[in-house]
Residue frames relative to the residue before (quaternion, step in Angstrom):
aa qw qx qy qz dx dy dz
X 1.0000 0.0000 0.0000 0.0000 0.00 0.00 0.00
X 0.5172 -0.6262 0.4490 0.3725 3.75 -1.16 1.03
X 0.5557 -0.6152 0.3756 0.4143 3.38 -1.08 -0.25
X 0.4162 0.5848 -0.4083 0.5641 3.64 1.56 -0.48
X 0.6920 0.4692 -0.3632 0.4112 3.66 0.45 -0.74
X 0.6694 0.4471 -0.3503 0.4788 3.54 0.78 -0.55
X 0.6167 0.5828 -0.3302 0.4134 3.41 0.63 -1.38
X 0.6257 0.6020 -0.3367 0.3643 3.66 0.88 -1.03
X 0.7278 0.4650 -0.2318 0.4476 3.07 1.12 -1.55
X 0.7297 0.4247 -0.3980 0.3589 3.52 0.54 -0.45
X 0.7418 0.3929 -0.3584 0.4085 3.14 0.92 -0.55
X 0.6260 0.4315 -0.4846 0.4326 3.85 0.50 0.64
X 0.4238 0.6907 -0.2890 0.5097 3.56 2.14 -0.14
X 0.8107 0.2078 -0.0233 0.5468 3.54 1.62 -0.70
X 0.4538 0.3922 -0.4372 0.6701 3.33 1.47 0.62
X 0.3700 0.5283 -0.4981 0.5796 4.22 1.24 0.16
X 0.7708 0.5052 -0.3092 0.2346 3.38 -0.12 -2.38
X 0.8034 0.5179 -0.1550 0.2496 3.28 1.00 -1.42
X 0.4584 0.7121 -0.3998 0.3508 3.30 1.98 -1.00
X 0.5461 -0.6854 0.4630 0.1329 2.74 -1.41 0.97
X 0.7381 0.4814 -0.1304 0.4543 3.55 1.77 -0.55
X 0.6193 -0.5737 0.3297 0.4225 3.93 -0.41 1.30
X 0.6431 0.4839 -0.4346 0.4041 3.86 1.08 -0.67
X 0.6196 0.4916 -0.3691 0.4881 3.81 1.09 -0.61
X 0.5831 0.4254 -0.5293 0.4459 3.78 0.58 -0.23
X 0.7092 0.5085 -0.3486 0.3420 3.39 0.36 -1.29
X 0.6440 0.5687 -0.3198 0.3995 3.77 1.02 -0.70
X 0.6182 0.5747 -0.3795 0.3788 3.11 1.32 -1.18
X 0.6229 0.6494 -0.3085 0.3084 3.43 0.83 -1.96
X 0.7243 0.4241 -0.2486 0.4834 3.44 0.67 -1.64
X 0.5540 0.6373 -0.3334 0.4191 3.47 0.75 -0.78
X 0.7140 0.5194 -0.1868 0.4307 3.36 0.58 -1.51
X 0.5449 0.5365 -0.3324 0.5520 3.58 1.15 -1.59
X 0.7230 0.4024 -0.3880 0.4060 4.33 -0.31 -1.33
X 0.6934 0.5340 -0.3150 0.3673 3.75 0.73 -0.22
X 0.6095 0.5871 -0.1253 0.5179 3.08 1.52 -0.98
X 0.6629 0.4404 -0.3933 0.4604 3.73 1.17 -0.70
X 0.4032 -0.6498 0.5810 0.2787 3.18 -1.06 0.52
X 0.4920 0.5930 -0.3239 0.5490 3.77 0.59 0.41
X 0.7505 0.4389 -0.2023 0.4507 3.25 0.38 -0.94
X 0.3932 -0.7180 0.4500 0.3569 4.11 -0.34 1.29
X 0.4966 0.7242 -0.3668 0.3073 3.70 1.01 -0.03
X 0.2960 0.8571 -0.3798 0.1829 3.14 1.80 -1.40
X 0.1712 -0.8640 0.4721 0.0353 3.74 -0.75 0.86
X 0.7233 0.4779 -0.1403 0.4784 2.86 1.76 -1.33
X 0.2006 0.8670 -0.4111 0.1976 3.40 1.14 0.34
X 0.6157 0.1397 0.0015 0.7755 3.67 1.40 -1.63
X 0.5401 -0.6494 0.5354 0.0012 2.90 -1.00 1.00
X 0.7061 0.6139 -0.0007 0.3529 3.01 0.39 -1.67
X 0.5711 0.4804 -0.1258 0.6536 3.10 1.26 -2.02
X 0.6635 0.5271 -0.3242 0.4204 3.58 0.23 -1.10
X 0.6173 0.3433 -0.3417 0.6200 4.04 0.60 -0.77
X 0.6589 0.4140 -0.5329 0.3323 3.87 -0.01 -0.91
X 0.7099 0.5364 -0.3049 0.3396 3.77 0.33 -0.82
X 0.5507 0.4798 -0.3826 0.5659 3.45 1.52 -0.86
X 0.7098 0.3456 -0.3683 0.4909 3.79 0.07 -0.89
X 0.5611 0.3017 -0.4348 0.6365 4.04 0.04 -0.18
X 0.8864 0.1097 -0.3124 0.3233 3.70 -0.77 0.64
X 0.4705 -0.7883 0.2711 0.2894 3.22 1.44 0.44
X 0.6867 0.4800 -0.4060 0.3649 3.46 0.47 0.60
X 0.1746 -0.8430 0.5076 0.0363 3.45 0.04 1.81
X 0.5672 0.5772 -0.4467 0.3815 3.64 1.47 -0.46
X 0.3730 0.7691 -0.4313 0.2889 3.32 1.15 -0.37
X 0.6504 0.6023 -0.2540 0.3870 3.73 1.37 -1.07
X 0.6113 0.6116 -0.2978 0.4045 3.07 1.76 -0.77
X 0.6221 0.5230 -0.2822 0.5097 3.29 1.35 -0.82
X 0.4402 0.6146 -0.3818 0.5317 4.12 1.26 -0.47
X 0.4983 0.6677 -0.4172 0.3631 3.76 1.03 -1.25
X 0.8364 0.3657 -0.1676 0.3723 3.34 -0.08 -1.84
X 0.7070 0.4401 -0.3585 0.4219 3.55 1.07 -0.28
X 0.7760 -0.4159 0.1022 0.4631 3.47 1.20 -0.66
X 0.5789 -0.7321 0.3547 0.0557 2.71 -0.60 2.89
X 0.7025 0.4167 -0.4561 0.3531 3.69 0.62 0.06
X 0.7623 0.4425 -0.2605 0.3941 2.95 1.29 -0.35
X 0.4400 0.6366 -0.3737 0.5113 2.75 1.78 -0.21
X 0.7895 0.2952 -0.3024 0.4451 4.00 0.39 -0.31
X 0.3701 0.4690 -0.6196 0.5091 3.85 1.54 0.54
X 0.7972 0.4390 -0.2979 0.2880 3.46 0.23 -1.08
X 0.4174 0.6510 -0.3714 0.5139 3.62 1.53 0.06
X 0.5027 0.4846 -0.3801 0.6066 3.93 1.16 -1.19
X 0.8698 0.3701 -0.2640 0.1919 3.43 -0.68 -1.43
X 0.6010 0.5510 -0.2716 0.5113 3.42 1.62 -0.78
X 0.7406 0.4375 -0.2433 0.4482 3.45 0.79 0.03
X 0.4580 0.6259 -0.1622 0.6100 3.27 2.04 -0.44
X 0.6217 0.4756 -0.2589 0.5659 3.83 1.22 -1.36
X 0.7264 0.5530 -0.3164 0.2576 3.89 1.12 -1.17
């Protein structure tokens, strides 16, 4: 996946996180889940790496925590690299 492609996804993944209204949680969640499948052409977690550069260029490393619930292996490559980026 390009990196504009990722960058997109997180940042409508967190303009979701932030809404203030039960329809933005619910978008986010489902939203969050189609990124997370590895099946799905949306797939985010593919590069890692690319994935931490975008979190540290927009500042939200907690963001990994939320990767956690969707998948915990990647969630702890991406724990190495975010701390590696610091």
């Amino acid at each position: 996946m390009e990196k504009y492609q990722i960058e997109n996804a997180i940042e409508t993944l967190v303009r979701h996180l932030k809404g203030a209204r039960e329809i933005d949680h619910q978008i986010f969640f489902k939203y969050m889940e189609h990124v997370c499948n590895r099946n799905s052409q949306h797939y985010i977690l593919g590069d890692l790496q690319l994935v931490a550069d975008v979190l540290k260029k927009y500042d939200i490393p907690e963001f990994v925590d939320v990767i956690s619930l969707f998948d915990y292996k990647a969630f702890q490559i991406l724990s190495v690299y975010m701390k590696e980026l610091q």
